[in-house]
C-alpha positions in Angstrom: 156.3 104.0 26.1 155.8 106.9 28.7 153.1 108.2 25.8 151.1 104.8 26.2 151.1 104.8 29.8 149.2 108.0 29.8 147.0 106.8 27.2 145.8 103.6 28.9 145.5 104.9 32.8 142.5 107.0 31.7 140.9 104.3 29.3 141.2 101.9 32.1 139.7 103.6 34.5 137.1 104.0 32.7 136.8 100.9 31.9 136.5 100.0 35.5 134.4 103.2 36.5 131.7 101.9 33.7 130.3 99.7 36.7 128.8 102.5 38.5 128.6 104.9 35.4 131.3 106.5 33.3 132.2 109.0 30.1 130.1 112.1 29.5 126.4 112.3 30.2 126.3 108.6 31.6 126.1 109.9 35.1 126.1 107.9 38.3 123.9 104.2 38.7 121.6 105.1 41.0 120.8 101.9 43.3 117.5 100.8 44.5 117.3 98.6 47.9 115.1 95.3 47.6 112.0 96.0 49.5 111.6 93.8 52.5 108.3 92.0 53.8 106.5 91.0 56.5 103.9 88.7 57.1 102.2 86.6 60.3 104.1 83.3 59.7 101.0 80.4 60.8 103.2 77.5 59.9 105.5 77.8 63.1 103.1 78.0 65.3 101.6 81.8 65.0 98.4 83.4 64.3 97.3 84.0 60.7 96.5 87.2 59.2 93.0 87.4 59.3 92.2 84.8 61.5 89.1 84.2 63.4 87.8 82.5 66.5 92.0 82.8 68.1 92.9 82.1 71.7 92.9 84.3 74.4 96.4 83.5 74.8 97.9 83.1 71.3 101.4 82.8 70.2 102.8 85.4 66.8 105.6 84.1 64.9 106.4 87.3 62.4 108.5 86.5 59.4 111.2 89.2 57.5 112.8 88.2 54.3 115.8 89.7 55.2 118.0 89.7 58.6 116.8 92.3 61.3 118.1 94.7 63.1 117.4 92.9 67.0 117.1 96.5 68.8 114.4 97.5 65.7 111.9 94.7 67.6 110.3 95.6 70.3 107.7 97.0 71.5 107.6 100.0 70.0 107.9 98.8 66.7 104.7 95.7 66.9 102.4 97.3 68.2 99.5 94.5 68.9 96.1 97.3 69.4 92.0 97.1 69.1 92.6 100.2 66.8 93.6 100.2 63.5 95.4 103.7 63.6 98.1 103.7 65.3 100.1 107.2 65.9 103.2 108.2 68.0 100.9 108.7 71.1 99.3 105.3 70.8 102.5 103.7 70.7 103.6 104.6 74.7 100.2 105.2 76.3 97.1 104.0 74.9 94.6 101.9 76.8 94.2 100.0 73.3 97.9 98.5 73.3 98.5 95.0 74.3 102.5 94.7 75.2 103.9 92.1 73.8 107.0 89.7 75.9 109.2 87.6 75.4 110.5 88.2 72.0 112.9 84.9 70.5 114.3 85.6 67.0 115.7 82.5 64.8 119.2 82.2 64.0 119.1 84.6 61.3 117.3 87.0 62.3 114.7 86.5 59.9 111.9 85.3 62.0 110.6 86.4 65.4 108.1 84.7 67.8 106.8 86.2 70.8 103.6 86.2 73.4 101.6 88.5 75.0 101.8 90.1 79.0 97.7 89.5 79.5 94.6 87.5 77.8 93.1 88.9 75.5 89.1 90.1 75.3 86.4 87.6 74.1 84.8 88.5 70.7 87.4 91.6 69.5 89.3 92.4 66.5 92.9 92.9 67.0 95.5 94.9 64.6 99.2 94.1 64.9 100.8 96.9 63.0 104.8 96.7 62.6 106.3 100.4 61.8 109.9 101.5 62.4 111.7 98.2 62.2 114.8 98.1 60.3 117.1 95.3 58.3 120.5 95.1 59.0 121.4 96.7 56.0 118.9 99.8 57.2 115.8 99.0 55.1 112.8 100.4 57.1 109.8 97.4 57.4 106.1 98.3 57.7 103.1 96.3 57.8 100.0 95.8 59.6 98.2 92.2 60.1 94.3 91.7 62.2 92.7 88.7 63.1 89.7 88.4 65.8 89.6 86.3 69.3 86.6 84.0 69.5 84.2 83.6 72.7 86.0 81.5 75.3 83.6 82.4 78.1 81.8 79.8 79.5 78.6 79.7 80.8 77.2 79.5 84.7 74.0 78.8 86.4 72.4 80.3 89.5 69.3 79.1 91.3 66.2 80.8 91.4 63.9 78.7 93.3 64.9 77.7 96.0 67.4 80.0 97.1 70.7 78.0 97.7 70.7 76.8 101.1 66.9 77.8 102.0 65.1 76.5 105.4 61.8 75.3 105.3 61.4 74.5 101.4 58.0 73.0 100.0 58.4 69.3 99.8 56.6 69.5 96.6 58.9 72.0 95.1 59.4 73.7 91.7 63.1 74.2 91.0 64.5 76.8 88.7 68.3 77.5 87.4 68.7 80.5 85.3 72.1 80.2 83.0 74.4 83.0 81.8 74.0 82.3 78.4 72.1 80.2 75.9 73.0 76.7 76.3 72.4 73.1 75.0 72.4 69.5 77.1 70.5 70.8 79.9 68.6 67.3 80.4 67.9 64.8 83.2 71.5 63.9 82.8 73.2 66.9 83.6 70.5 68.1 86.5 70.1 65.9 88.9 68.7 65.9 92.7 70.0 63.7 95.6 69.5 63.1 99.0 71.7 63.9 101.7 75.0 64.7 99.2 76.1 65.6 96.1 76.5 62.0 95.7 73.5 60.7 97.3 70.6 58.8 96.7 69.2 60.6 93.2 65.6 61.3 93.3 63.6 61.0 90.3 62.8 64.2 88.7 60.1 65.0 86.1 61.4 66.2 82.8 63.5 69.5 82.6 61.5 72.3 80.8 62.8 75.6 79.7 61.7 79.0 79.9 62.4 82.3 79.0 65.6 84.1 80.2 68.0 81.0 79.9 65.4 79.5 82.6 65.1 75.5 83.0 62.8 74.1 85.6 61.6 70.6 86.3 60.1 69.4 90.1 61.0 65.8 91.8 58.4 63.3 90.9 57.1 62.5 94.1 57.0 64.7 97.5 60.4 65.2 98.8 61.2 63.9 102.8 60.3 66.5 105.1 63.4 68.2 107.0 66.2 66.7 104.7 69.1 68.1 102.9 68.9 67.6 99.3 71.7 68.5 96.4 71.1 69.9 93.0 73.8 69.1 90.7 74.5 70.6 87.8 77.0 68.8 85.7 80.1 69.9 83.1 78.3 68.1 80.4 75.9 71.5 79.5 77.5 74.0 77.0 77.1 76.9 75.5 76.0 77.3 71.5 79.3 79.1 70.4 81.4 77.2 68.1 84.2 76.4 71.4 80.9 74.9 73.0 82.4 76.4 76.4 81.4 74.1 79.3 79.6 75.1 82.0 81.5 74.4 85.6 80.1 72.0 88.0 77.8 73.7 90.2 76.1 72.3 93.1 73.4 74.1 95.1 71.4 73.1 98.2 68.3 73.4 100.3 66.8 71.6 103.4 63.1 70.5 103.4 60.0 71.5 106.3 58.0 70.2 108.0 55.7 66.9 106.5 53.0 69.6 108.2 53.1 72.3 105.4 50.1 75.4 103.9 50.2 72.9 101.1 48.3 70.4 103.2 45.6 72.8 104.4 45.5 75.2 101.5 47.2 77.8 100.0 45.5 80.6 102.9 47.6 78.8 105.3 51.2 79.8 105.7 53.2 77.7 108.4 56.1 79.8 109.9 59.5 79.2 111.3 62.1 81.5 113.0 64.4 79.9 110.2 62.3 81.2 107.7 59.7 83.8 107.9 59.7 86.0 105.0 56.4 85.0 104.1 55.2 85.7 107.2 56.3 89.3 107.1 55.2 92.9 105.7 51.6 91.1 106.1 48.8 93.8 104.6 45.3 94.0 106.2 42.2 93.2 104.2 38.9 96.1 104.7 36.7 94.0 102.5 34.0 92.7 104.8 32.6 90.9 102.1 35.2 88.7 100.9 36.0 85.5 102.9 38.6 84.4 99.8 41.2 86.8 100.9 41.2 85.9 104.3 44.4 84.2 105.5 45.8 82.0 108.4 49.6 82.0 109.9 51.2 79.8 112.0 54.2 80.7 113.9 56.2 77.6 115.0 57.7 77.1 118.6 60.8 80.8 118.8 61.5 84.4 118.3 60.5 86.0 115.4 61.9 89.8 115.2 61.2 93.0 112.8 57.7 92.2 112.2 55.2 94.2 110.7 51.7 92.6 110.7 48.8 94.2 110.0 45.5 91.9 111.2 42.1 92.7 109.4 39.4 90.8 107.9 39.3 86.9 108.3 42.9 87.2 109.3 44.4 84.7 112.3 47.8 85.0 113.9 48.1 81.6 115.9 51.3 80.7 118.1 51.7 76.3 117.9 53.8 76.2 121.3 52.6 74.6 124.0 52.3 78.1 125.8 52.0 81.5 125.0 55.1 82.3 125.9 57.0 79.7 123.3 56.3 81.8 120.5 56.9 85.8 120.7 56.7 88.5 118.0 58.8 91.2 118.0 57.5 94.3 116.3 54.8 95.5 114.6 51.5 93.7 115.4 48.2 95.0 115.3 45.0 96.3 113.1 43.6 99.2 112.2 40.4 100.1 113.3 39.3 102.9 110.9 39.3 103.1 107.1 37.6 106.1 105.0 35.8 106.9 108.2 34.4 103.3 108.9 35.5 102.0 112.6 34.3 98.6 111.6 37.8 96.8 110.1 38.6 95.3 113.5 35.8 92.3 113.2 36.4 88.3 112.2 40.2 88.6 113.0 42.4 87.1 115.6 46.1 87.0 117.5 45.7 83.7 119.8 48.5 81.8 121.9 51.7 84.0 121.4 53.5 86.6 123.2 54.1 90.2 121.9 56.9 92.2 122.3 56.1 96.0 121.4 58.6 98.2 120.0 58.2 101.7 120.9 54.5 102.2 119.9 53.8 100.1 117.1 51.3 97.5 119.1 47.9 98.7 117.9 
């Protein structure tokens, strides 16, 4: 009996031992891990792989098939980047790296879903490379995913013509908007004109016409009233082309009418200025040609003070002051004409400075 009991210990064990490999030459089993995957899980929420035209501000859900390891997810092991490469040194310190926040895993530990510290960039690829993350069972998990943000950036509009909040404007004038971008719906719907608010009286306009440079224009279709504030409004309802059709932010701009006396009514040699607005009036060059009445030009200076002037007075050229007395309208600067040009003294003819004061600055009356 003691004979069989030596006989079977050995049998038996390997018997049992057969499991993992037993008896000469059979060797040990050598056991391979299941690989674990990873993918961008878009049914809960997330971002596809490959996705285009994805919000600024997305949520990822990633998705393991087998239970993770909770200090293996962070930030160092998703790396969200606008490079594809990713190395040890872009990990902690690259420019390229969006950090991710707030990271919620299931009950299992099997799915992960987290957001990001900042917006995104308009119009950019994005890589979301996972590197370094391990199962509970200590399976290392790689994988990298991209998908591309769309253009969220909506449009705005400036004004040309008039300036916003100009003096003195034309009551026959030509507005201009200029937009950011291309856009659609820009109609007399979505620019209007009114009187006296943004909600006022709306004053016909003719039709709005576009022009180079994301330019529309169009003109009110009968002469504004003269020294009233009137509203351009440009409405929410104008988009851009992309495929979000971002809309344009109600903008309003504004300008105050002159006088019902304007150059318009006695020609376009006739500028009428004011101390509001003077520019025109300003940086005036002299004309030498004798011969050419055409060029010749008239300015009148309303009732005030007009500083920084610099006025040169030649041929068929009139400076006239409309106060009652010289002394309501005073230039401040440079005022005067020169009297030879290539050696002729004869520039200083058909030209006159009438019913105005002067103030000269240093030396500059001539």
């Amino acid at each position: 009996m003691d004979q069989l009991k030596v006989i079977l210990i050995p049998i038996l064990a390997c018997w049992i031992f057969t499991l993992t490999g037993c008896g000469s030459g059979g060797g040990s089993a050598t056991h391979t891990p299941t690989a674990v995957g990873v993918t961008m899980n878009s049914e809960n929420g997330g971002v596809s792989d490959g996705a285009t035209n994805v919000s600024l501000t997305p949520g990822f859900v990633l998705s393991f098939n087998a239970p993770m390891n909770l200090g293996t997810i962070n930030t160092n092991t998703i790396i969200l980047s606008t490079s594809q490469t990713v190395t040890n040194g872009l990990k902690s310190n690259s420019n390229a790296n969006i950090t991710i926040t707030n990271v919620i895993p299931n009950q299992d530990n099997t799915i992960f879903s987290f957001s990001l510290s900042a917006p995104l960039s308009n119009n950019t690829k994005y890589f979301m490379t996972v590197r370094d993350a391990v199962t509970t069972t200590g399976i290392s998990v790689t994988g990298q995913f991209n998908f591309t943000t769309g253009d969220f950036i909506a449009p705005t509009v400036s004004i040309i013509t008039p300036s916003n909040n100009e003096i003195g404007v034309s009551l026959s004038p030509s507005i201009q908007l200029q937009f950011s971008k291309v856009v659609q719906n820009v109609n007399a719907d979505t620019v209007t004109l009114h009187k006296g608010g943004e909600s006022g009286t709306t004053v016909a306009s003719e039709q709005v016409m576009a022009g180079d440079n994301n330019t529309f224009t169009f003109s009110p279709s009968s002469p504004l009233e003269s020294q009233t504030l009137y509203f351009v409004v440009v409405e929410s309802g104008i988009t851009d082309t992309e495929i979000n059709k971002n809309p344009l932010r109600r903008t309003i701009f504004y300008f105050t009418t002159g006088d019902s006396i304007t150059g318009d009514l006695f020609g376009k040699n006739v500028t009428i200025c004011s101390p509001n607005n003077y520019t025109q009036c300003n940086n005036i060059q002299q004309n030498h040609n004798e011969f050419d009445a055409n060029t010749g030009q008239v300015y009148l200076f309303k009732h005030g003070t007009y500083s920084n002037l610099k006025i040169n007075v030649g041929y068929y050229t009139q400076i006239l002051g409309l106060g009652e007395q010289p002394s309501d309208v005073e230039l401040q600067g440079t005022v005067g004409s020169t009297n030879e040009v290539n050696g002729k003294a004869t520039t200083n003819f058909w030209r006159g400075i009438e019913n105005l004061q002067l103030m000269v600055v240093g030396r500059n009356l001539y």
